[in-house]
C-alpha positions as CSV (number, residue, x, y, z in Angstrom):
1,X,18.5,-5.8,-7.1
2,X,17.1,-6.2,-10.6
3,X,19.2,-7.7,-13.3
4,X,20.2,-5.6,-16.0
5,X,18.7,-7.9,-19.2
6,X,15.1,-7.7,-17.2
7,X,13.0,-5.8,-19.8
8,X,9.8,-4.2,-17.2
9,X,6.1,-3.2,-18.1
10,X,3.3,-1.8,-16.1
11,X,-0.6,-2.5,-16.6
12,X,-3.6,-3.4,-15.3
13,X,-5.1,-7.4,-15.6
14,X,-6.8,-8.2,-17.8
15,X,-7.3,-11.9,-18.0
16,X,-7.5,-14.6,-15.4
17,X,-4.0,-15.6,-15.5
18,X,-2.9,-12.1,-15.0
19,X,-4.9,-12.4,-11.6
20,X,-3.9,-15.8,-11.3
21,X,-0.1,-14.5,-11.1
22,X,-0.4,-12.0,-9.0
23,X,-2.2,-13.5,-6.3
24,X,0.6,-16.2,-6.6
25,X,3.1,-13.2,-6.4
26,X,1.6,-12.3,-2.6
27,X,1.1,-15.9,-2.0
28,X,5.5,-16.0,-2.0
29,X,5.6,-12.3,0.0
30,X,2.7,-12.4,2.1
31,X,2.7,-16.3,3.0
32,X,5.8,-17.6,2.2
33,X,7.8,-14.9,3.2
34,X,6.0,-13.0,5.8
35,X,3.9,-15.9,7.5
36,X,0.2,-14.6,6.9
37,X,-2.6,-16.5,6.2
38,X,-6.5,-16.2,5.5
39,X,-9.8,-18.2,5.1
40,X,-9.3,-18.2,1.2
41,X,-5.4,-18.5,1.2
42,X,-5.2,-21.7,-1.5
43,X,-2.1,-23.4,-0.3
44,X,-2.3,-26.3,-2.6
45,X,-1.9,-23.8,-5.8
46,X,-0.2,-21.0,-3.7
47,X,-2.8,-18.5,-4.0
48,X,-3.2,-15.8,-1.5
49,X,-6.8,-14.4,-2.7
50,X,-10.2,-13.0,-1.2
51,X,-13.2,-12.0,-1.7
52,X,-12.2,-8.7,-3.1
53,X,-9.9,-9.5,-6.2
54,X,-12.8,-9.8,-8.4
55,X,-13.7,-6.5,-8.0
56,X,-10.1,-4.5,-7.4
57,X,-8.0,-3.4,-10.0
58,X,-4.8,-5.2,-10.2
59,X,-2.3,-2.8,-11.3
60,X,1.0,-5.4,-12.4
61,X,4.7,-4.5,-12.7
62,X,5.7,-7.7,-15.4
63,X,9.3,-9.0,-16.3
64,X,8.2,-9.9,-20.0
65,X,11.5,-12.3,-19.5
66,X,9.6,-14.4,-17.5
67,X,7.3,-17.3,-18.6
68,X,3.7,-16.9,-18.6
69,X,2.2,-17.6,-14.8
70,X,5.3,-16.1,-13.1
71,X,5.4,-13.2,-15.4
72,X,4.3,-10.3,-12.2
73,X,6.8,-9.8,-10.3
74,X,5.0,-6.5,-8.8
75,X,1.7,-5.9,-8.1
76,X,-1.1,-3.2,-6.4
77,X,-4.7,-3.5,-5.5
78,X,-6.8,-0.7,-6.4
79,X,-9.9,0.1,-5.4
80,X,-11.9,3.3,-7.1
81,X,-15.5,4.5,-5.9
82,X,-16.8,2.9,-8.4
83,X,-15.7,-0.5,-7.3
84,X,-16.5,0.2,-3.7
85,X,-19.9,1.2,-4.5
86,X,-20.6,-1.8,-6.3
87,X,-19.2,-4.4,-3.4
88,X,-20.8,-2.1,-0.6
89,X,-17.9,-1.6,1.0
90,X,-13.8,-1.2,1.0
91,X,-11.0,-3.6,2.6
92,X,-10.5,-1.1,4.9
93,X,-13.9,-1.2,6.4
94,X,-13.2,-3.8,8.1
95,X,-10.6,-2.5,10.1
96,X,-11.1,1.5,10.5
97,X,-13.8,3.9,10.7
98,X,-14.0,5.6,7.2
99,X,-17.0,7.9,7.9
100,X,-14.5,11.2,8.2
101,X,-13.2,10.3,4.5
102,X,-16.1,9.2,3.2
103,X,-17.9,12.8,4.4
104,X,-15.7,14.5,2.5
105,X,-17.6,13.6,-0.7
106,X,-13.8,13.9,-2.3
107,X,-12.9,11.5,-5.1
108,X,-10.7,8.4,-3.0
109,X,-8.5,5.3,-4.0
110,X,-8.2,2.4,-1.8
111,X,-4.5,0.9,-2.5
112,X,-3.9,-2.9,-0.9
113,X,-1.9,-5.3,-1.1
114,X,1.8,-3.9,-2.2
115,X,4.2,-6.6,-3.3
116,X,7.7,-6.9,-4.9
117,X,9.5,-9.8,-5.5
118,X,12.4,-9.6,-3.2
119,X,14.7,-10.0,-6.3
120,X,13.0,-6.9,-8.1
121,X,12.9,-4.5,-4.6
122,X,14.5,-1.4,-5.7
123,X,15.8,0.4,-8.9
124,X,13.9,0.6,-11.7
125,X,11.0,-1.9,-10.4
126,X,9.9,0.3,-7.9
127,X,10.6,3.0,-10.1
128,X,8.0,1.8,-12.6
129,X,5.5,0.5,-10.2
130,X,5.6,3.9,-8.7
131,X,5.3,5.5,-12.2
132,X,2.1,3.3,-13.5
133,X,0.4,4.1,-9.9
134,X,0.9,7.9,-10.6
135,X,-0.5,7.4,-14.3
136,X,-3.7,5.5,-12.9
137,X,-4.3,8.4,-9.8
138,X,-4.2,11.2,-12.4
139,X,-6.2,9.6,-15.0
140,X,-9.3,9.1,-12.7
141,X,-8.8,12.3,-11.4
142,X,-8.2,10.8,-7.8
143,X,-7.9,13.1,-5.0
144,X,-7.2,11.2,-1.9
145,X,-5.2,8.0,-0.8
146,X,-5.9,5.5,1.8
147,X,-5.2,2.4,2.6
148,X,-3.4,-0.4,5.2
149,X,0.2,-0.5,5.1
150,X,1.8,-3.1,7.6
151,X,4.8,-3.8,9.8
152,X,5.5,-7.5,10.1
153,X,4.4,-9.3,13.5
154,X,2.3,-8.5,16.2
155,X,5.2,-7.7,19.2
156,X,4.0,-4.6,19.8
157,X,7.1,-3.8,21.6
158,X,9.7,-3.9,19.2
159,X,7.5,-1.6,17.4
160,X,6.8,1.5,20.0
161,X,9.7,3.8,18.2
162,X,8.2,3.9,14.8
163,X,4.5,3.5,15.7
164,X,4.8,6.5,18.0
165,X,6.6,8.4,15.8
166,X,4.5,8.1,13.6
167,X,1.8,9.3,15.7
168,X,3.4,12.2,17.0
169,X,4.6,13.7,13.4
170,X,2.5,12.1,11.2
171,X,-1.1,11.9,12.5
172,X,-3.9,13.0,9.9
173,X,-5.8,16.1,10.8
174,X,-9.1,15.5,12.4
175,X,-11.5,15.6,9.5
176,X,-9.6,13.0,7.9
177,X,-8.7,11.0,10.8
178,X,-10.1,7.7,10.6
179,X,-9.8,5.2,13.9
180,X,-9.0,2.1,14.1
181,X,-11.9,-0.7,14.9
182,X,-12.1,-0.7,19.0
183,X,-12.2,-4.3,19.2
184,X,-8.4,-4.5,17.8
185,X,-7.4,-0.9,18.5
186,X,-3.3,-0.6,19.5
187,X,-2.9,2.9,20.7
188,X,0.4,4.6,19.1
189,X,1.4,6.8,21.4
190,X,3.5,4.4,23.4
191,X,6.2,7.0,23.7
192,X,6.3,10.3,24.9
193,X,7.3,12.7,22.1
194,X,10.3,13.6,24.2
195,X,11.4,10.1,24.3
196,X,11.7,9.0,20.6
197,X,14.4,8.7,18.7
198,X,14.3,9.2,15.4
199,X,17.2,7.2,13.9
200,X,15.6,4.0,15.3
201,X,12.1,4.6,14.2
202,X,13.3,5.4,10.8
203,X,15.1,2.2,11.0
204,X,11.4,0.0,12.2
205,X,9.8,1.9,9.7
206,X,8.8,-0.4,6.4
207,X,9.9,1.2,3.2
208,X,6.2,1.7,2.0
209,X,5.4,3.4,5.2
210,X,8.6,5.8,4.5
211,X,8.0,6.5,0.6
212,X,4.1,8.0,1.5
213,X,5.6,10.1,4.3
214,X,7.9,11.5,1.9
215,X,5.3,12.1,-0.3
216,X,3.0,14.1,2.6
217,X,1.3,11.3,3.4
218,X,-0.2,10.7,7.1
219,X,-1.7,8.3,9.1
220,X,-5.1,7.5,11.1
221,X,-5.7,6.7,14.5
222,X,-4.6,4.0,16.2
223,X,-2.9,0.6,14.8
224,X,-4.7,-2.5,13.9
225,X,-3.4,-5.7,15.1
226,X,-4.1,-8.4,12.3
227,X,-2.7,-11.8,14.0
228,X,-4.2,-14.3,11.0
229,X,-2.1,-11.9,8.9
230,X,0.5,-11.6,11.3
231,X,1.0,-8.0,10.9
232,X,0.5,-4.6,12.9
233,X,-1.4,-2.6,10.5
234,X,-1.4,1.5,10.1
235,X,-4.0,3.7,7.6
236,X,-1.9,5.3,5.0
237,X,-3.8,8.5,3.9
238,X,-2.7,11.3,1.3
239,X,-3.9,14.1,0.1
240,X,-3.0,14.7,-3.3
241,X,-4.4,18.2,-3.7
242,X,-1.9,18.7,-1.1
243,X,1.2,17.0,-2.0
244,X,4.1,19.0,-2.3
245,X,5.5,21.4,-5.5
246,X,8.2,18.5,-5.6
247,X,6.3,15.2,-6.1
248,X,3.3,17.0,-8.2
249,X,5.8,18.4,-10.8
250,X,6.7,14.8,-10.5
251,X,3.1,13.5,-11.7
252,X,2.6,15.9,-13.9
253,X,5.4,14.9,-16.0
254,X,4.3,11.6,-16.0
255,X,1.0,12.8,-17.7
256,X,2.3,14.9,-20.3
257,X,4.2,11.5,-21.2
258,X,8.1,13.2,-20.8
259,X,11.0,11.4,-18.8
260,X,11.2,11.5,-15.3
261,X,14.5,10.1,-14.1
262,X,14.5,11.8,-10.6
263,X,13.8,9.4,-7.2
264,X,13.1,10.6,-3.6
């Protein structure tokens, strides 16, 4: 939990040493913490980095008690049409079949790369990462949500309660349902629907993964298995046209700048 003296602050980078701090942020969770790894991982100056941070928006949750260079101790990857446009293609890409979102024509958001300090992992950190995500989605006018969410390792069978729950109750409809790449496709449904039990997927389930379903979010097709990474990866997708009474009241607030105090 957070200490109470921590004085927090959300924005986007906007210098090298922001970028520079939060790749050394998912350096500690990602590499140090989780055991992932990648061609441009920079172990010397504990960097975990690719090819896309130059052209992502880093969205930062900062603990201005912090010295410069350890200052992020939250951070998001964003990734607007714009941006995706520009690189020719999304992180995703790579390991699902877009075309059903991309036909929709509909204004999309690639999010990556989630990180919290372990220190900083609930309260008002999450809070206010969650808070500056909502003000960035509404200012752009952003319409749907997508984007890898993972469940740490690659046993596949510690994780059939969760991955088939989630694709018996959570699967996106079909003309949003992007599929995982064939070459590392994990099929989901590893349990019939008659066999799960729902206390211990709930209880497999990463909190990320949790906080979208909450929200209405849903999932594609199929897991990916990422073994460099050492995760088992699932699509995230939300519709925020579709999102319920509850959490839109929730970002609407946050746009007409008043107080939200209220959690899920």
């Amino acid at each position: 939990m957070s200490e109470p003296n921590i004085v927090y602050e959300t924005r986007l980078a906007h210098s090298e040493a922001d970028l520079r701090a939060a790749q050394r942020l998912r350096y500690e969770v990602f590499v140090e913490e989780l055991g992932g790894n990648g061609p441009l991982v920079d172990h010397a100056e504990r960097l975990e980095r690719d090819e896309f941070d130059d052209v992502y928006d880093h969205l930062l949750l900062i603990d201005r008690t912090r010295p410069e260079g350890e200052h992020v101790v939250g951070a998001y990857r964003l990734l607007p049409p714009e941006g995706a446009a520009a690189f020719g293609r999304y992180y995703c890409d790579s390991e699902y079949d877009l075309e059903p979102l991309k036909k929709t024509a509909r204004k999309m958001l690639e999010l990556g790369r989630s990180c919290v300090l372990p220190e900083h992992r609930g309260g008002a950190a999450m809070l206010m990462l969650w808070n500056g995500l909502a003000d960035y989605i509404l200012g752009r006018e952003i319409e749907l949500l997508f984007g890898v969410a993972s469940f740490h390792g690659t046993d596949i069978g510690a994780l059939r309660q969760p991955l088939a729950w989630l694709h018996h109750h959570h699967l996106a409809p079909p003309e949003l349902r992007a599929r995982a790449r064939a070459e590392h496709f994990q099929p989901m449904d590893l349990l019939p629907a008659a066999g799960l039990d729902r206390r211990a997927a709930m209880a497999g389930m990463p909190n990320l993964i949790k906080a979208y379903l909450r929200l209405g979010g849903f999932v594609g097709e199929g897991a990916f298995i990422d073994r460099p990474f050492n995760t088992t990866d699932v699509l995230l997708l939300m519709d925020t046209q579709a999102m319920s009474q509850k959490h839109r009241s929730f970002y609407t607030r946050r746009v007409e700048g008043k107080e939200t105090e209220g959690r899920d």
